[in-house]
C-alpha positions as CSV (number, residue, x, y, z in Angstrom):
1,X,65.9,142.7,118.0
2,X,66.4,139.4,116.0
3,X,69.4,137.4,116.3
4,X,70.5,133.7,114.0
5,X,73.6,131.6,114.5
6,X,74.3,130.9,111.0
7,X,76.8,128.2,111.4
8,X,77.9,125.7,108.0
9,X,75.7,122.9,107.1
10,X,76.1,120.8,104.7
11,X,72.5,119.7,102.9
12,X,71.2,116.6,103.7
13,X,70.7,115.0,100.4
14,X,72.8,114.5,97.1
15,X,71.0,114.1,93.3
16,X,70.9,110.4,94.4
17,X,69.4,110.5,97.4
18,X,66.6,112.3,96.1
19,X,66.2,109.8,93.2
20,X,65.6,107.6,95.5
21,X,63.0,108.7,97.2
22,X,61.6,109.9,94.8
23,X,61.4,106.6,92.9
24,X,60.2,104.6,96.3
25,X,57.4,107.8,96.7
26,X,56.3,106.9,92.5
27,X,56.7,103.1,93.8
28,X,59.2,102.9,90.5
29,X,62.0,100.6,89.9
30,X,65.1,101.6,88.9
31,X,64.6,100.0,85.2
32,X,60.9,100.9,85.3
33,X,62.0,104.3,85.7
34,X,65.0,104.0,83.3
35,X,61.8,102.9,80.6
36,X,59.4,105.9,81.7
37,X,62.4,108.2,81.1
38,X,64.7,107.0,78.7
39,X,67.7,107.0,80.5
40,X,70.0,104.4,80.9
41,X,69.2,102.0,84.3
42,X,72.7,101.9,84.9
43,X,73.5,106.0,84.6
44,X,70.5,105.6,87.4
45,X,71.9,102.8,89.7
46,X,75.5,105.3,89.1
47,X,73.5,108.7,90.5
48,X,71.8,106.7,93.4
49,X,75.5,105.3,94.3
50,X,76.8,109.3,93.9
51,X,78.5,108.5,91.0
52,X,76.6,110.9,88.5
53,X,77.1,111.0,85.0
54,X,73.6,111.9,84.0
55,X,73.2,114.8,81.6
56,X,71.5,118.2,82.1
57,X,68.6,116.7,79.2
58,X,68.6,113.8,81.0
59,X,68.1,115.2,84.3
60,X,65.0,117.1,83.2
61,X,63.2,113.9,82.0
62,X,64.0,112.3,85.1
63,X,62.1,115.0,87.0
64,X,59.4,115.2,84.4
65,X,59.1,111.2,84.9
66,X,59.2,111.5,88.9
67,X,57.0,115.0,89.1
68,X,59.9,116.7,90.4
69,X,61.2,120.5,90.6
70,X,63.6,120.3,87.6
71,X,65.0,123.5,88.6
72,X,65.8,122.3,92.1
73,X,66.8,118.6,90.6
74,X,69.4,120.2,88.4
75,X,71.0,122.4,90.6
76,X,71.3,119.6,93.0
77,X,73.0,117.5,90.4
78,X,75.3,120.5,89.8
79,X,76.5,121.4,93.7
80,X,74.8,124.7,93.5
81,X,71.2,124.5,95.5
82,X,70.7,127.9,96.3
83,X,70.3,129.1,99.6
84,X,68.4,131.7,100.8
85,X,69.1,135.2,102.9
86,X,68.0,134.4,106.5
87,X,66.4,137.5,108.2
88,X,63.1,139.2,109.6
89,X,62.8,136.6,112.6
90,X,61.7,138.4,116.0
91,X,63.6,136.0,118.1
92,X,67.2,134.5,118.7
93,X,67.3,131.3,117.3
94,X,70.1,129.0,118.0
95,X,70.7,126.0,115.4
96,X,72.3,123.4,117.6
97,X,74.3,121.0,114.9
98,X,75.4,117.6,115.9
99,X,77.2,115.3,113.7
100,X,75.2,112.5,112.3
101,X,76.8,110.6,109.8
102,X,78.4,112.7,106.8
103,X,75.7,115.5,107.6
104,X,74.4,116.6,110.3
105,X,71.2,116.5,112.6
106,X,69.7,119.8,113.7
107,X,68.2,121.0,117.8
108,X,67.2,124.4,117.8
109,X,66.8,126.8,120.9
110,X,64.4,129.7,120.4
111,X,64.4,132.7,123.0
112,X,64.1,136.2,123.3
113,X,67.2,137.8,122.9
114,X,66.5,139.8,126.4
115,X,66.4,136.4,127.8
116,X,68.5,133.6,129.5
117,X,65.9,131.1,128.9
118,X,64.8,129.6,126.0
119,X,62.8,126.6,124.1
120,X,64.6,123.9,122.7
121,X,63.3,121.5,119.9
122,X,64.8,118.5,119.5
123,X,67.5,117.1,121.5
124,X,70.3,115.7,119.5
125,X,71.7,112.5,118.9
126,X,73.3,112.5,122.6
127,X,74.2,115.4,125.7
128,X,77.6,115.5,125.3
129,X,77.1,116.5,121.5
130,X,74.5,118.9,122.6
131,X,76.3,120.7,125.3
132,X,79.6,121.0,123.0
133,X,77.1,123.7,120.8
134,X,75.3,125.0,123.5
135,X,75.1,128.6,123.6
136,X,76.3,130.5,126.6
137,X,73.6,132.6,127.0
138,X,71.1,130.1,127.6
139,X,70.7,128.8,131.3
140,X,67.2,127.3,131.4
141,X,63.9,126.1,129.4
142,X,60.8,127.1,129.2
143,X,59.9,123.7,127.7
144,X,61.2,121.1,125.1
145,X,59.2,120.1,121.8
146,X,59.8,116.9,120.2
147,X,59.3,116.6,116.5
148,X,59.6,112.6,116.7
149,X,61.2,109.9,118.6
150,X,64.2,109.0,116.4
151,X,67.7,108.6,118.0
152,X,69.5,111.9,116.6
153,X,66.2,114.1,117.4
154,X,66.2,112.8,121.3
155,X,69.3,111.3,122.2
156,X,70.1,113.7,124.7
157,X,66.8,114.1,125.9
158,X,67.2,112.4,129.3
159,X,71.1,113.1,130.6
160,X,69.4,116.7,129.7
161,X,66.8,116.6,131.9
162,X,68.9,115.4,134.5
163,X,71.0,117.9,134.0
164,X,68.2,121.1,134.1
165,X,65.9,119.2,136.2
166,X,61.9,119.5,135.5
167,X,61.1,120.8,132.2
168,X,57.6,120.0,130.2
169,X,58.8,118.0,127.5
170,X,55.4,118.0,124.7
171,X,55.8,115.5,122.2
172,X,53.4,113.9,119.2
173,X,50.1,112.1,120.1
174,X,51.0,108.4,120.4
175,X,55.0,109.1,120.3
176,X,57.1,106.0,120.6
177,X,58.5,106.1,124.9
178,X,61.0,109.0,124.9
179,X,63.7,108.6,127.0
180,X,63.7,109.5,130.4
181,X,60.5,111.1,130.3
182,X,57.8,109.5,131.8
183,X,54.5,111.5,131.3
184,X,55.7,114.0,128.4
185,X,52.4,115.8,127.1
186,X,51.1,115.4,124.2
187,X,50.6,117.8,122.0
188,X,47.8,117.4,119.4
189,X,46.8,118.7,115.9
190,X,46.3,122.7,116.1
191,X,47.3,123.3,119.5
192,X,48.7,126.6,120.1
193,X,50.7,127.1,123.6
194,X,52.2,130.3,124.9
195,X,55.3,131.0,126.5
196,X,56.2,134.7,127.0
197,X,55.7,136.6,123.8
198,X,55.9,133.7,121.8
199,X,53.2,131.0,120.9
200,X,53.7,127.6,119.2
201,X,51.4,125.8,117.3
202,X,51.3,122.3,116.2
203,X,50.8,120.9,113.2
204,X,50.7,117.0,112.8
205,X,52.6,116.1,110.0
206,X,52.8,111.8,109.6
207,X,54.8,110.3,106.6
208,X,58.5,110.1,107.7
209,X,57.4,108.7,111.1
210,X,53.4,107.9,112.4
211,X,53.7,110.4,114.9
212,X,55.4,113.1,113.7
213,X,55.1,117.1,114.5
214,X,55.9,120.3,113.3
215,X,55.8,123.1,115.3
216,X,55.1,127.1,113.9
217,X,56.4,130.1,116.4
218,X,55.3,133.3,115.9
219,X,55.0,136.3,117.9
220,X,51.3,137.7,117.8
221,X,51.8,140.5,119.0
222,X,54.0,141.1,115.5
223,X,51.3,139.1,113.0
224,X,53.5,140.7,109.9
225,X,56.9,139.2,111.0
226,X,58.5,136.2,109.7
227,X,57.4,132.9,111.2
228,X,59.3,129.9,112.3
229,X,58.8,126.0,111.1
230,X,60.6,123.7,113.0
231,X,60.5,121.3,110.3
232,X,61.9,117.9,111.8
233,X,62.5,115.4,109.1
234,X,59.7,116.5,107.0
235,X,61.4,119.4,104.7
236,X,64.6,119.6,104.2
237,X,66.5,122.3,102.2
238,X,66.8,120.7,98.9
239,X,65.0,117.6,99.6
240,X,62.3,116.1,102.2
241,X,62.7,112.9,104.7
242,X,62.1,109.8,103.6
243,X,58.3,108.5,103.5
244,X,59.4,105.5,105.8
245,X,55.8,105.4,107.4
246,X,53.5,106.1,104.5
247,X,54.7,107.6,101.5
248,X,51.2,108.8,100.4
249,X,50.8,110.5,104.4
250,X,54.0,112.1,104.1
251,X,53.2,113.8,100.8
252,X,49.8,115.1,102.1
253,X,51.8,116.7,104.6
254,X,54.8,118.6,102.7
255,X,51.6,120.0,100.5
256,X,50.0,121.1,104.1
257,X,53.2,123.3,104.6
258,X,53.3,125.1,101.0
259,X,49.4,125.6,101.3
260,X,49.3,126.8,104.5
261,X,52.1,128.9,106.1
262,X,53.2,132.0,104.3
263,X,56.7,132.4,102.0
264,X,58.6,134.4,104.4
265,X,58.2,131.3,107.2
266,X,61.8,130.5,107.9
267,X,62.1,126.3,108.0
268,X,64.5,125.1,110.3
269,X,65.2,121.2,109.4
270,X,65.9,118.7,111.2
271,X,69.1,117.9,108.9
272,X,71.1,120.5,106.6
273,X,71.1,124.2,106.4
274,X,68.4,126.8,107.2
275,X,66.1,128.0,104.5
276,X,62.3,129.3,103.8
277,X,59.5,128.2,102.4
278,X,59.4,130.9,99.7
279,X,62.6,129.3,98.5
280,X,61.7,125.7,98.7
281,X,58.5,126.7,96.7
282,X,60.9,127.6,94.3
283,X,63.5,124.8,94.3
284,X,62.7,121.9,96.4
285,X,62.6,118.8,94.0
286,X,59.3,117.7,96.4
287,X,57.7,121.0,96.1
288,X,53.8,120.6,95.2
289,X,53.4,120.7,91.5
């Protein structure tokens, strides 16, 4: 028995915003770009500022210029990234979506579907956001994963705690001080922990943030079935996080994902909507060329 929330999310990033990090990841100026290109600097400084005029031709040599999906670039500039069919997981998975901005950031719990008790990844920008979309079902944890230590990914990490009392929090080697926790564990580069039928493994993924994880669940007792990447802000439908602790780190990473897990791996972000590998392979502007 498999069971997803599908609840509306908007995606996390516009034609501008991936311009932009795209042009900081090919450390490009706007009119150094607007040269390689041949596009006007100030149709560029207009798409960045979500004011886009570009054309469909023009859009294509922007990718070409930046070593982007043009596919994925120009259905982004034309509202209509497709999203995929989410289905074959062996597990309930509940997207938890707090407002964060004009989007919004993503916790997920993952549990049998027999079960009251869960995992949780991520916690949210704060508890009272995170018990608004807490499923009903759900009365305890196993354990909580941390992908990193940014504010809307663990703000409600200690009133939560307080709340469910001791729970094994594991979070990247050398994470920032999480709050309320004061010895979490860390959990390290191919470590694989089980809890129930379901094992996670850990994949250390730096570029958005030094210490940065994502975690893969799986059931191994069905090796055929549709895995789980709780993505953080690594991969995003449409789009990736922005390379804010090394650029070059951060793209050795996303290629980690695409080379390693298989198509049918469901990615759960830590911004937008749900989607798969399979499709960002497809689509994703960031995809490895």
């Amino acid at each position: 028995m498999s069971r997803v929330v599908i609840e509306f999310a908007p995606l996390e990033d516009e034609l501008g915003d991936v311009l932009d990090k795209a042009m900081l990841r090919a450390e490009l100026s706007g009119d150094a770009l607007a040269g390689r290109a041949g596009v006007a600097p100030e149709k560029i400084r207009d798409a960045i500022d979500y004011r886009n005029e570009l054309s469909a031709d023009e859009i294509r040599r922007l990718a070409a210029s930046l070593s982007l999906n043009e596919a994925g670039l120009l259905s982004l500039a034309q509202n209509r990234y497709p999203l995929p069919a989410i289905a074959g997981l062996p597990l309930c998975l509940y997207p938890l979506r707090n407002p964060h901005g004009i989007g919004v950031a993503n916790a997920y719990i993952v549990a049998d579907c027999s079960s009251h008790a869960g995992i949780l990844f991520d916690t949210g920008a704060s508890h009272a956001a995170l018990r608004r979309v807490w499923p009903k079902r759900i009365q305890k944890l196993d354990a909580i994963f941390i992908t990193h230590a940014q504010t809307e990914h663990v703000g409600g990490l200690a009133a939560l705690l307080d709340e469910l009392g001791p729970v094994p929090v594991f979070c990247p080697e050398d994470s920032p001080p999480l709050p309320g926790v004061d010895n979490p564990v860390a959990a390290g580069e191919a470590a694989r922990l089980r809890f129930g039928k379901f094992e996670v493994r850990v994949l250390k993924t730096p570029g958005h943030a030094e210490a940065h994880n994502c975690y893969h669940i799986t059931v191994p007792k069905l090796p055929h079935s549709a895995g789980l990447l709780v993505s953080g802000d690594l991969l995003f439908a449409g789009s990736a996080g922005r390379g804010f602790f090394c650029c070059h780190r951060m793209e050795e990473s996303l290629r980690r994902l695409f080379d390693e897990l298989p198509d049918n791996t469901v990615i759960a972000p830590g911004h937008g909507p749900l989607t798969t590998l399979e499709n960002e392979r497809r689509f994703n502007p960031f995809a490895p060329r």
